[in-house]
C-alpha positions as CSV (number, residue, x, y, z in Angstrom):
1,X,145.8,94.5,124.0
2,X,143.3,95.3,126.7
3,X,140.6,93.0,124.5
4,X,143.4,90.0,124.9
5,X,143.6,91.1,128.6
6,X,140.2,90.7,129.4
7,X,139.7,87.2,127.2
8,X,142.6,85.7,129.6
9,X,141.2,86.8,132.6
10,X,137.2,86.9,132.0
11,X,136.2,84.3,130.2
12,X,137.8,81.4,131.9
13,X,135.9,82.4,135.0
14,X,133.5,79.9,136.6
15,X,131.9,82.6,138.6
16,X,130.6,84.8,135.6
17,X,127.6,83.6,133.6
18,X,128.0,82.9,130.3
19,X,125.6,85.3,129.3
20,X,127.7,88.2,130.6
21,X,131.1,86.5,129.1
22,X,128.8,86.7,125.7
23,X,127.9,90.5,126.3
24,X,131.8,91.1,127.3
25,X,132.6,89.4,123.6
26,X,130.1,91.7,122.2
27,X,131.1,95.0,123.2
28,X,134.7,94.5,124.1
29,X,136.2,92.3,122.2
30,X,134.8,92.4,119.0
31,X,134.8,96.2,118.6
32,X,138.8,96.3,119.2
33,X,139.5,93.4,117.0
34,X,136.9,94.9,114.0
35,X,138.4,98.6,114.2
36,X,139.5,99.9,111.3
37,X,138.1,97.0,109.6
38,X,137.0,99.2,106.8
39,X,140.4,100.1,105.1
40,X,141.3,96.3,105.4
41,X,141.5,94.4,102.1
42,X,140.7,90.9,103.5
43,X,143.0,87.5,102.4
44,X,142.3,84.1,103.5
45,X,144.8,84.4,105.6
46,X,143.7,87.2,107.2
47,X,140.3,85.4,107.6
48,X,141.3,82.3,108.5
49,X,143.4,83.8,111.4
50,X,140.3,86.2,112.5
51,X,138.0,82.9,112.8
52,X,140.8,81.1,114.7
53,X,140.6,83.9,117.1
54,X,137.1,84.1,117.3
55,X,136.7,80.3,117.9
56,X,139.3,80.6,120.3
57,X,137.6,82.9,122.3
58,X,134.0,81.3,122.1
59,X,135.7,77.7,123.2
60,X,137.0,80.1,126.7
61,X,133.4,81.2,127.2
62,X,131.6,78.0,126.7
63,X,133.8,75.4,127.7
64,X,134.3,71.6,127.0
65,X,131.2,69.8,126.5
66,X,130.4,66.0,127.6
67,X,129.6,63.8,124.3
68,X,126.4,62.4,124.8
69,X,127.2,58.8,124.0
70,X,130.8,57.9,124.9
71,X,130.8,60.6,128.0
72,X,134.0,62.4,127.8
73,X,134.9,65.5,127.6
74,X,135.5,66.9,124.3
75,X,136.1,70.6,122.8
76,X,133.7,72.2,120.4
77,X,134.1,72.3,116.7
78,X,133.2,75.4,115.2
79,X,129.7,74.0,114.0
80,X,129.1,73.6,117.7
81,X,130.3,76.6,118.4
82,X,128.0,78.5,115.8
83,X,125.1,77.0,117.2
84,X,125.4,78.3,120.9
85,X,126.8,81.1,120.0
86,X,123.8,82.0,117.7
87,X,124.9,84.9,115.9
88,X,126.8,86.1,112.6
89,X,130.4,85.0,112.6
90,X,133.7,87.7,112.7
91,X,134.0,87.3,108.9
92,X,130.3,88.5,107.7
93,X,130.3,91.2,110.3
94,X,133.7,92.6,109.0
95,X,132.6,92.3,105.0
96,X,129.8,94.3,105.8
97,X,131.3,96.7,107.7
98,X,133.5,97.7,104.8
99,X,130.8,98.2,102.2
């Protein structure tokens, strides 16, 4: 609860950096949603709604983007996401947590 708390009120802020929003997703708010991850056993569903969340969350911290050729504003796909975001997705860090 206080993870979901703190992505409402955090991340949509223009006056943090996106760095620290990163380092808030990092330490806060992927440690609650991973706990216990080791008892889990995993479905697609269960995966599918983990990287729903995750992108969810990563589109709060970095925003709409401006497409290069047609200007306007567009959300980011999870490719796009990946790529800023730079690091190993909710799914990969969970699997090896429960080996």
């Amino acid at each position: 609860m206080l993870a979901f708390i703190r992505c409402t009120i955090f991340l949509p802020s223009i006056s943090l950096s996106k760095n620290l929003k990163i380092e808030e997703h990092r330490t806060v708010i992927l440690p609650v949603v991973l706990y216990g991850c080791k008892t889990w056993s995993l479905t697609m569903k269960d995966e599918h709604g983990l990287r729903l969340s995750e992108n969810r969350v990563l589109r709060r911290i970095f925003g709409p983007k401006r497409d290069e050729v047609t200007r306007e504003w567009r959300k980011l796909h999870k490719e796009g996401l990946y790529e800023l975001y730079s690091s190993t997705n909710i799914i990969r860090v969970s699997l090896s947590r429960m080996r």
